[in-house]
C-alpha positions as CSV (number, residue, x, y, z in Angstrom):
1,X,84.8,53.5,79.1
2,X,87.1,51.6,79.2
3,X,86.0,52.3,80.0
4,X,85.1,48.3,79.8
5,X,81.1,45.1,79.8
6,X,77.9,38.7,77.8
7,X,80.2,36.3,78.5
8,X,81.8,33.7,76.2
9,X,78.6,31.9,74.7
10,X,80.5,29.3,72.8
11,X,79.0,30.4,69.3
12,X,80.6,30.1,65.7
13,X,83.6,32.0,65.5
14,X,83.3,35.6,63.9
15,X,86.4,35.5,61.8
16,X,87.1,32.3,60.7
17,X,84.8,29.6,60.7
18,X,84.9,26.3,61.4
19,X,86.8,27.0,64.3
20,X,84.8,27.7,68.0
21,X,84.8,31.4,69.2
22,X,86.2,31.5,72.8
23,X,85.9,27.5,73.4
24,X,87.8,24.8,72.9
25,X,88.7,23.1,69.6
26,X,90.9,24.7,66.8
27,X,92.2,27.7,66.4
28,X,92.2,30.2,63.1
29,X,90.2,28.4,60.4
30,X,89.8,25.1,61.8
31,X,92.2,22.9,63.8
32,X,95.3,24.4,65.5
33,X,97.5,27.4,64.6
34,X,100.5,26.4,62.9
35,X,102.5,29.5,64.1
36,X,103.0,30.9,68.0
37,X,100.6,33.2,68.3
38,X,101.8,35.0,71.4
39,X,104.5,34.1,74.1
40,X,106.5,31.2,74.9
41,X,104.4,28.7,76.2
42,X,100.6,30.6,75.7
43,X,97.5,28.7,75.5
44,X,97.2,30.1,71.6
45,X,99.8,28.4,70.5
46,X,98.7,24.6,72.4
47,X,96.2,22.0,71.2
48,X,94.3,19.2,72.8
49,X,91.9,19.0,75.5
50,X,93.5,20.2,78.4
51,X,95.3,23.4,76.4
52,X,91.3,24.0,75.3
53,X,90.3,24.1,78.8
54,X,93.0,26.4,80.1
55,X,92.5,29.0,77.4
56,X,88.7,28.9,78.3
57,X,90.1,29.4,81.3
58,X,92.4,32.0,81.0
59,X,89.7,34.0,78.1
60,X,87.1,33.6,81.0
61,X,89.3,35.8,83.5
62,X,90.5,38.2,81.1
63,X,87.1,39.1,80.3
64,X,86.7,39.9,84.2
65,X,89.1,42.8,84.3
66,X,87.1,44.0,81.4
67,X,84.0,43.9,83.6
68,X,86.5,45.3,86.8
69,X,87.8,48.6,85.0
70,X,84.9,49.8,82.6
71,X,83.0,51.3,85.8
72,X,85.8,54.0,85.9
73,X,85.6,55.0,82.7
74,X,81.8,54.7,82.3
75,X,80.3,55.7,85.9
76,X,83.8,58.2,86.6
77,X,84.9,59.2,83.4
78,X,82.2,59.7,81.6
79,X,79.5,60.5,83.4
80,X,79.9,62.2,87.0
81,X,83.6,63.4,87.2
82,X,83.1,65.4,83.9
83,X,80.2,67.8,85.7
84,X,81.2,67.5,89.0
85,X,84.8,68.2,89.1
86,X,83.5,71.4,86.9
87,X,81.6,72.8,89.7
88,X,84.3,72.0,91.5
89,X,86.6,74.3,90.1
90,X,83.7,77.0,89.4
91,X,84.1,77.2,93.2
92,X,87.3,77.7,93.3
93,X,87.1,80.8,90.2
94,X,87.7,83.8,90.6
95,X,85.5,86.8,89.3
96,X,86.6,86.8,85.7
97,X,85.8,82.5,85.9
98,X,89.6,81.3,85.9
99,X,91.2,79.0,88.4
100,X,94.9,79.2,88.6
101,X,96.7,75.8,89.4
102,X,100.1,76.5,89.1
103,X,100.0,79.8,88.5
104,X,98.2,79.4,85.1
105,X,95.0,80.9,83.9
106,X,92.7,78.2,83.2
107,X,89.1,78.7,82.6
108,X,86.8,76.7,84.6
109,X,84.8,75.1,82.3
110,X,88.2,74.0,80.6
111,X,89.6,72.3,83.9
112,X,88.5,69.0,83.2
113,X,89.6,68.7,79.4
114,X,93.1,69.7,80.6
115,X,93.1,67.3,83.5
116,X,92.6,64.3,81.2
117,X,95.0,65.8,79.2
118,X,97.3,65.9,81.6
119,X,96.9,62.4,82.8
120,X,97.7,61.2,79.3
121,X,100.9,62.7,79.4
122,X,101.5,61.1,82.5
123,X,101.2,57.4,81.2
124,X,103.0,58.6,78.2
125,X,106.2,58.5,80.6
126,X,105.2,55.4,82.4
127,X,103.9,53.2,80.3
128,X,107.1,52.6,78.0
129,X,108.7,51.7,81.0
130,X,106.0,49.3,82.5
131,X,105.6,47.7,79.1
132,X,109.4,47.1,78.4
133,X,109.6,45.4,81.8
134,X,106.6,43.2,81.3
135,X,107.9,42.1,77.5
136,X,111.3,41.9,79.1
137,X,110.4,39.7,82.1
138,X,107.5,38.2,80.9
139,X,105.9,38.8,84.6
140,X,102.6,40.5,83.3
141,X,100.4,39.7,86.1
142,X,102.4,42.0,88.8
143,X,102.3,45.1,86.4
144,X,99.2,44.5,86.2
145,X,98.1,44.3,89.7
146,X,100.2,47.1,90.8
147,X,98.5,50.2,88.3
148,X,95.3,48.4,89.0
149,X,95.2,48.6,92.6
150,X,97.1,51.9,91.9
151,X,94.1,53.4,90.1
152,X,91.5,51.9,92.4
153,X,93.1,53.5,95.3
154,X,92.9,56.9,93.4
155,X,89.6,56.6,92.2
156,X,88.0,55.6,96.1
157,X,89.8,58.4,97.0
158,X,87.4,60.6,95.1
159,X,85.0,60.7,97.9
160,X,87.1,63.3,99.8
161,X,86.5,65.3,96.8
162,X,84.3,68.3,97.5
163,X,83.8,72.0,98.1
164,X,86.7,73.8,96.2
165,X,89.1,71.2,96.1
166,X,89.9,71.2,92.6
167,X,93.3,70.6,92.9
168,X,92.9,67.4,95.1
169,X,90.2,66.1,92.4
170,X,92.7,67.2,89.3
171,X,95.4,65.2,91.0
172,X,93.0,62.2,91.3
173,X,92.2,62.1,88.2
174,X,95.7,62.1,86.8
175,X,96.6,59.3,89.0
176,X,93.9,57.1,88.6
177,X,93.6,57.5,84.2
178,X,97.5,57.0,83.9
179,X,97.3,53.9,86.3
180,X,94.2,52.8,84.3
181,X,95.8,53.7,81.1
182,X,98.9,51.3,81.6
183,X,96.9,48.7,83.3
184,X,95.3,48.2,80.3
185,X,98.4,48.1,78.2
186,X,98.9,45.3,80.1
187,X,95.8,43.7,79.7
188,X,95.9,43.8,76.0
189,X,99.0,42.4,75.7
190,X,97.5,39.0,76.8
191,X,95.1,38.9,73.9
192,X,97.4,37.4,71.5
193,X,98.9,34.9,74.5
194,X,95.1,33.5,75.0
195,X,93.6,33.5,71.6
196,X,94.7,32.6,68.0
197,X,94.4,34.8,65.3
198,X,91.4,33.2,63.7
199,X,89.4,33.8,67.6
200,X,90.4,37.3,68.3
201,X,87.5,39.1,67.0
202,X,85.4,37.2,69.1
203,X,87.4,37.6,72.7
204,X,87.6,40.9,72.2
205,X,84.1,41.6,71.1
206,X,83.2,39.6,74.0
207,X,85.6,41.3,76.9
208,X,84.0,44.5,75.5
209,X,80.6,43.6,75.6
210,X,81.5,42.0,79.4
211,X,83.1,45.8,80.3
212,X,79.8,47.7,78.3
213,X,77.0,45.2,80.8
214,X,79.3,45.8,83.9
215,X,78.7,49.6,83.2
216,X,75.1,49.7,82.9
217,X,74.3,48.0,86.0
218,X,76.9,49.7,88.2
219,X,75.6,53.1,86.4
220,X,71.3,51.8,87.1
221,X,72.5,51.4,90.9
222,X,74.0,55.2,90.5
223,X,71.0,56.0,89.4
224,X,68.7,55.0,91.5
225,X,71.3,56.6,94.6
226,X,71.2,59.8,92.8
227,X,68.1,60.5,92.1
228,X,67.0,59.1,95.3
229,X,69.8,60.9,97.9
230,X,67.2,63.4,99.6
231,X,64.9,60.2,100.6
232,X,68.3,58.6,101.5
233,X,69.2,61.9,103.8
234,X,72.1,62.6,101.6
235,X,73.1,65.7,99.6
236,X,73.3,65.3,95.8
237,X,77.1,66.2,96.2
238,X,77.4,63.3,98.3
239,X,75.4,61.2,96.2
240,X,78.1,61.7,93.3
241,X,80.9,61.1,95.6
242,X,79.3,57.8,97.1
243,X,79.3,56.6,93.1
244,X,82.9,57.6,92.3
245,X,84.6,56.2,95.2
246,X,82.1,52.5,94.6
247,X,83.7,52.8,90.9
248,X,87.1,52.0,92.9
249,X,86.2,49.7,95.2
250,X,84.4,47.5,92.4
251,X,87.6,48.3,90.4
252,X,90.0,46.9,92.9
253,X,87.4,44.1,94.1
254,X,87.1,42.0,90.7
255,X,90.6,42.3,89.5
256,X,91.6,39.8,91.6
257,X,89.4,36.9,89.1
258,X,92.2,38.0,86.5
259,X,94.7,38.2,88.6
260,X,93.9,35.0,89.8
261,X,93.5,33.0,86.5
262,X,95.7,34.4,84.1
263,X,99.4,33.2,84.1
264,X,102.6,34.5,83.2
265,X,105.2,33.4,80.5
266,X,108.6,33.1,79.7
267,X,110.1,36.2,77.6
268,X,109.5,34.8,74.1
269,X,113.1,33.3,73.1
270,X,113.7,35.5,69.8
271,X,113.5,38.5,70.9
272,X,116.8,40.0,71.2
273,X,118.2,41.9,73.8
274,X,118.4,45.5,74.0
275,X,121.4,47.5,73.9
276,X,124.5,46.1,72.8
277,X,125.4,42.9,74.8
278,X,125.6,41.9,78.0
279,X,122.5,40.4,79.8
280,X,119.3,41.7,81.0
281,X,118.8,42.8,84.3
282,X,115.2,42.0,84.7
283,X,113.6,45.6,86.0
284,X,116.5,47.4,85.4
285,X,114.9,51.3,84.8
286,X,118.0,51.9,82.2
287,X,117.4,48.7,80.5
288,X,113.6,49.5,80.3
289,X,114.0,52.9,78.2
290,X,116.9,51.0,76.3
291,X,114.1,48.6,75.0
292,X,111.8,51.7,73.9
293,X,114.4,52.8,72.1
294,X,114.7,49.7,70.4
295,X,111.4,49.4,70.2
296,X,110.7,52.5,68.5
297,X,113.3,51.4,65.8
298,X,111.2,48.1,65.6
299,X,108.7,50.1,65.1
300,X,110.4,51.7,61.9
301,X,110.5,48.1,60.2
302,X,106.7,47.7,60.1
303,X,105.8,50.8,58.3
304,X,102.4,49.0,58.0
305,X,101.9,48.1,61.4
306,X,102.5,52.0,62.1
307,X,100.4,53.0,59.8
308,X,97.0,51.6,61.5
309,X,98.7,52.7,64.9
310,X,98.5,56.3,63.5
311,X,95.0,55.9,62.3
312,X,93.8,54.5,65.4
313,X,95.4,56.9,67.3
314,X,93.6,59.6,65.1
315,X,90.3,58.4,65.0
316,X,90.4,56.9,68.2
317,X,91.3,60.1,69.8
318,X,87.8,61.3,68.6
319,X,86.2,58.7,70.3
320,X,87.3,59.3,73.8
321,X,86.7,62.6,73.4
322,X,83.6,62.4,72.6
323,X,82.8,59.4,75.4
324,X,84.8,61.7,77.9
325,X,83.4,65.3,77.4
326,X,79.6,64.0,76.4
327,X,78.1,64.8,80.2
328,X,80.0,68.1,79.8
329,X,78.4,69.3,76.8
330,X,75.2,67.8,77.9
331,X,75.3,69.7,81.1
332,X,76.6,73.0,79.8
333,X,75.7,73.5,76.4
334,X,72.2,71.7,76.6
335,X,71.2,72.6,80.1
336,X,70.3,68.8,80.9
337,X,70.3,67.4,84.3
338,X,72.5,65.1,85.7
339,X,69.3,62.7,85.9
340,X,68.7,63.1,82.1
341,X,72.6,62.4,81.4
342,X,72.7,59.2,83.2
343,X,69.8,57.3,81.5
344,X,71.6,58.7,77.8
345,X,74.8,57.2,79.0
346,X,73.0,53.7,80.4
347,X,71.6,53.7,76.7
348,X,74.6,53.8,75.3
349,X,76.3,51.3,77.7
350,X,73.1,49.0,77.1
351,X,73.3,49.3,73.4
352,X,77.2,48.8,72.9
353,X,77.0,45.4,74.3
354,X,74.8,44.7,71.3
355,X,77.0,46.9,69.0
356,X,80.5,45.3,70.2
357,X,78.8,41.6,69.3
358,X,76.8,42.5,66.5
359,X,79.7,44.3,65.0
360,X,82.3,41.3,65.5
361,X,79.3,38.6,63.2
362,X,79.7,41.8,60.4
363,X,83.3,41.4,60.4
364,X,83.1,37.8,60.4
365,X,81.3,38.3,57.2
366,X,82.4,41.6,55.4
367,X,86.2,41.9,57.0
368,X,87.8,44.0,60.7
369,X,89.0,46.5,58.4
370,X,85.1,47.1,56.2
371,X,83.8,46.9,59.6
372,X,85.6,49.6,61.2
373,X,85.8,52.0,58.3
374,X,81.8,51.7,58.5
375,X,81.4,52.6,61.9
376,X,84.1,55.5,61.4
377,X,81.7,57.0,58.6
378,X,78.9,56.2,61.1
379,X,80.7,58.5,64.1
380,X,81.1,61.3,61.8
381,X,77.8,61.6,61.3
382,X,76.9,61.2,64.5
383,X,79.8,64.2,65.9
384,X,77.8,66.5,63.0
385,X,74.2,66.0,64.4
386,X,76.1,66.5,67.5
387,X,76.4,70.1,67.0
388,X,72.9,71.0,65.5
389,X,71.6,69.1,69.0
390,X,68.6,71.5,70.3
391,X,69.2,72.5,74.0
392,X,66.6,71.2,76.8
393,X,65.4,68.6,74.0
394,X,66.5,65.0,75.8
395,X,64.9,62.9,73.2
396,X,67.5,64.3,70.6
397,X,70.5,63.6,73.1
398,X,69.1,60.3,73.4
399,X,68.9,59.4,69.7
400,X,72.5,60.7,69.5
401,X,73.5,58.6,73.0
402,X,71.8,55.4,71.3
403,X,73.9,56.2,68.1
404,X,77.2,56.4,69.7
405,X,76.2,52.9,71.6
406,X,75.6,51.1,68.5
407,X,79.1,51.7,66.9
408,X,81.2,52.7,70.1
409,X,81.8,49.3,71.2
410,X,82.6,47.5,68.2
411,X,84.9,50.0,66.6
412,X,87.0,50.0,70.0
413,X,86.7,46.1,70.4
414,X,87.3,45.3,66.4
415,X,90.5,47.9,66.6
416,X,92.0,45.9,69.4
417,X,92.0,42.3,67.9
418,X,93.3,44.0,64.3
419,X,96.2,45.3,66.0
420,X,97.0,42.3,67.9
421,X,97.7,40.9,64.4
422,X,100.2,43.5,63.8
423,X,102.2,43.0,66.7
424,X,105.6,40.9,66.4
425,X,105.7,38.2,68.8
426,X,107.1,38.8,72.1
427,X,106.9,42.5,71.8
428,X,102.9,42.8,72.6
429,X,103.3,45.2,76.2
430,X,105.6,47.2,74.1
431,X,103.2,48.0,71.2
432,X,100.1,48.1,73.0
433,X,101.9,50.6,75.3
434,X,101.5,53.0,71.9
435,X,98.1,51.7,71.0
436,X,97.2,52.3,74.5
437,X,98.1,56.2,74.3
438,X,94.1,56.8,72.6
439,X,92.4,54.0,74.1
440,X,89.4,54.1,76.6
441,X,89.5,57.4,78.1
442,X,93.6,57.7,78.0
443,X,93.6,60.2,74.7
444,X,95.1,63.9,74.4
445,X,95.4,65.6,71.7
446,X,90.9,65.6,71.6
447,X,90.6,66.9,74.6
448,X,93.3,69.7,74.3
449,X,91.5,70.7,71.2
450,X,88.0,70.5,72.9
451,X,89.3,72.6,75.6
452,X,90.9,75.1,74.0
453,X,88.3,75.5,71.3
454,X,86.1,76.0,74.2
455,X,88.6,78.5,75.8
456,X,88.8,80.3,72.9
457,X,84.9,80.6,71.6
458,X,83.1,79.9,74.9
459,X,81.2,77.6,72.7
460,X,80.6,73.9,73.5
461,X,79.5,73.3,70.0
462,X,82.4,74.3,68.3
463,X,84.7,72.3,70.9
464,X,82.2,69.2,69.6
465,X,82.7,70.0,65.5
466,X,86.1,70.7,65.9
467,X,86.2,66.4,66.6
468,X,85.1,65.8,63.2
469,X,88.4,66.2,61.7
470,X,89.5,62.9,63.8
471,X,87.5,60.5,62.3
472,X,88.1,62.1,58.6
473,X,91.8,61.7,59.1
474,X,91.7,58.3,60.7
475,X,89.3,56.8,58.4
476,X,91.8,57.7,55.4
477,X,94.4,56.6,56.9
478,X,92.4,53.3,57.4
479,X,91.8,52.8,54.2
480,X,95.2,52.8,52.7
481,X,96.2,50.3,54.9
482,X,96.7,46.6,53.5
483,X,95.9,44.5,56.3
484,X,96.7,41.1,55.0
485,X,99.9,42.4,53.8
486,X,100.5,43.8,57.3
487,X,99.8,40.6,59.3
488,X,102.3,39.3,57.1
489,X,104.8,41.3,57.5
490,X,104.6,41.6,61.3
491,X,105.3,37.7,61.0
492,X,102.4,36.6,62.0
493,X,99.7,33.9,60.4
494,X,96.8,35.6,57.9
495,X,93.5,34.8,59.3
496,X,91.2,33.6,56.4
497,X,89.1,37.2,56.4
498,X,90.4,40.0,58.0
């Protein structure tokens, strides 16, 4: 969260020494990479000085729209949109504590589960189409710019969010986490245009950890407005307003670094068209959902790659839910206050910066793939103590917040660079358009089962157990899953340890 959060330090690579981590110099393990390692024309697949410098370059920006967009999903998503767009609708309730958008019973409580739900679905249907477009045209940077700016827009316009306006803030929400959601498929897809498979660990740890420190301080400045509004002459509704609508404008203001410094390519020149003939009309909508087609049948062909997608999809899911509905089931099943719930989340921001690097030197040592499957046994663990979490007790929601922190970051970072090894070349939007249906704060099937457990039983707890089952299932899956043999067969160079 997101969303996402210390810069590039020029240290020893974390997946395949000799070569430099984020600097110049070779590529995989040692020297340059033998094989393209993302689009025509990419910094990854360049050697020499001058290629160096541009890929510092280009790594250097990317990292920026990590720091851009992980306020949303930390200071938003996470923390004050969760709570406050449930009191929201609790305004709006009738007697028996249902809202009724569209007609449809909905309990209160429930409202926010099914709005972030909702705005999944949503990206579902765009992001195919913004992907295909990107891949097809190879003209990244506008998609990007345009959901970015999109979702800024959305999220500023939270501060018109108040008394029982639950409507306006559910339609915010789905506007601004489908535009964040395929944003950020087309952020991902320039990971394996601006680093070499030996390096990716390491600039993805590293936009992590850049979109983790970006949280914390924007969320220690929320702080210190929230919990000093009344000597401010402000109302505490205000107060959380004020923060959402900042989270935009500091979204929409540091985009431009990236926007600014990385570059488009060319379409790579082996992918073929799709359909049966004829050429492509760059944009074309028909063309677009032609390619997902075709995609999808790509997609049959590399069984393995599929297989992690499903896992991550699984177990990631869990994640989100868990990073998404934690203020809630602070607020309502433990009774904390909204003071309480921001330090546990600065924690965790604070200590997932650590996680996200220390996590990338223990895969540089022990593989991606022992890595994650660790810190999948380690979140199922922490989802159990979860539910045995006394209420009014902050010192045990704190011991769970610095739990999550220490394995949130480097699972999600870890996850990216492994399936950027799985992607064929040229097809990177495309894929990460699927990856990017259960990453940072974008998943749906956890939250529908949180809130319908919780419409069902009434009971926070059981919504948080019922998560458990997600990291089970993707860890696995996980496991099966030969990576080498899956790099391989995606076409694309083995690092030395993966």
């Amino acid at each position: 969260m997101g969303a996402e959060i210390t810069g590039g330090t020029g240290g020893a690579d974390t997946t395949a020494p000799p070569g430099p981590a984020g600097g110049g110099g070779g590529l995989g393990s040692g020297g340059g990479d033998p094989l393209p390692a993302g689009g025509a024309g990419g910094p990854a697949d360049a050697s020499g000085p001058a290629a160096a410098a541009e890929r510092r370059r280009e790594q250097r920006g990317w990292y920026v729209y990590d720091w851009a967009v992980s306020v949303f999903s930390t200071s938003v998503v996470t923390v004050f949109l969760g709570p406050y767009l449930t009191a929201v609708a609790r305004a709006a309730a009738d007697a028996s504590g249902y809202v009724h958008p569209l007609g449809l019973p909905v309990r209160a409580g429930s409202y926010f589960a099914y709005a972030v739900s909702l705005s999944v679905l949503v990206s579902v249907l765009v992001m195919p189409l913004a992907a295909a477009v990107a891949d097809r045209t190879g003209r990244k940077k506008p998609m990007l710019a345009l959901f970015a700016y999109l979702g800024a827009a959305a999220t500023t316009g939270m501060f018109f969010l108040s008394g029982d306006r639950y409507l306006l803030g559910g339609f915010l929400l789905v506007v601004a986490n489908a535009s964040f959601s395929v944003a950020m498929v087309v952020y991902n897809a320039f990971l394996p245009q601006i680093a070499g498979p030996g390096e990716r660990d390491a600039v993805s740890s590293r936009g992590w950890a850049f979109g983790y420190a970006s949280g914390a301080l924007v969320l220690l400045a929320d702080l210190a407005l929230y919990t000093g509004h009344a000597s401010l002459g402000i109302s505490e509704g205000m107060a959380v307003r004020i923060c959402l609508a900042s989270a935009g404008l500091w979204w929409g203001l540091f985009a431009i670094v990236p926007l600014r410094r990385l570059r488009d390519r060319p379409p790579a020149a082996d992918v073929p068209a799709a359909g049966a003939g004829g050429p492509v009309r760059a944009g074309s909508v028909g063309q677009s959902w032609r390619q997902l087609r075709d995609t999808l049948r790509d997609m049959r062909r590399h069984p393995l790659t599929l297989l992690f997608l499903v896992a991550y999809l699984l177990y990631n899911d869990g994640v989100q839910t868990v990073i998404s509905q934690a203020s809630v089931y602070g607020s309502e099943e433990l009774g904390l206050d909204q003071t309480t719930l921001i330090l546990a989340i600065l924690l965790v921001q604070v200590l997932a910066v650590f996680g996200a690097l220390g996590m990338g030197r223990l895969a540089a040592r022990y593989g991606t793939k022992r890595t994650i499957l660790g810190s999948l046994a380690a979140w199922t663990l922490t989802v159990a103590a979860g539910y045995f979490l006394p209420a009014g007790a902050p010192v045990w929601f704190f011991a769970l917040a610095a739990a999550i922190g220490l394995v949130m970051g480097g699972s999600q970072a870890l996850s990216r660079s492994l399936f950027s090894q799985l992607v064929p070349r040229g097809k990177e939007a495309e894929y990460f358009s699927a990856y990017e249906m259960s990453d940072r704060g974008t998943s749906w099937l956890g939250p529908l089962l949180f809130g319908l457990t919780y419409q069902l039983t009434g009971s926070y707890r059981d919504a948080i157990i019922s998560l458990v089952v997600f990291f089970a299932l993707g860890f696995l899956l996980l496991a099966r899953l030969p990576v080498r043999r899956a790099v391989a067969a995606a076409g694309n160079p083995v690092p030395d340890r993966i």
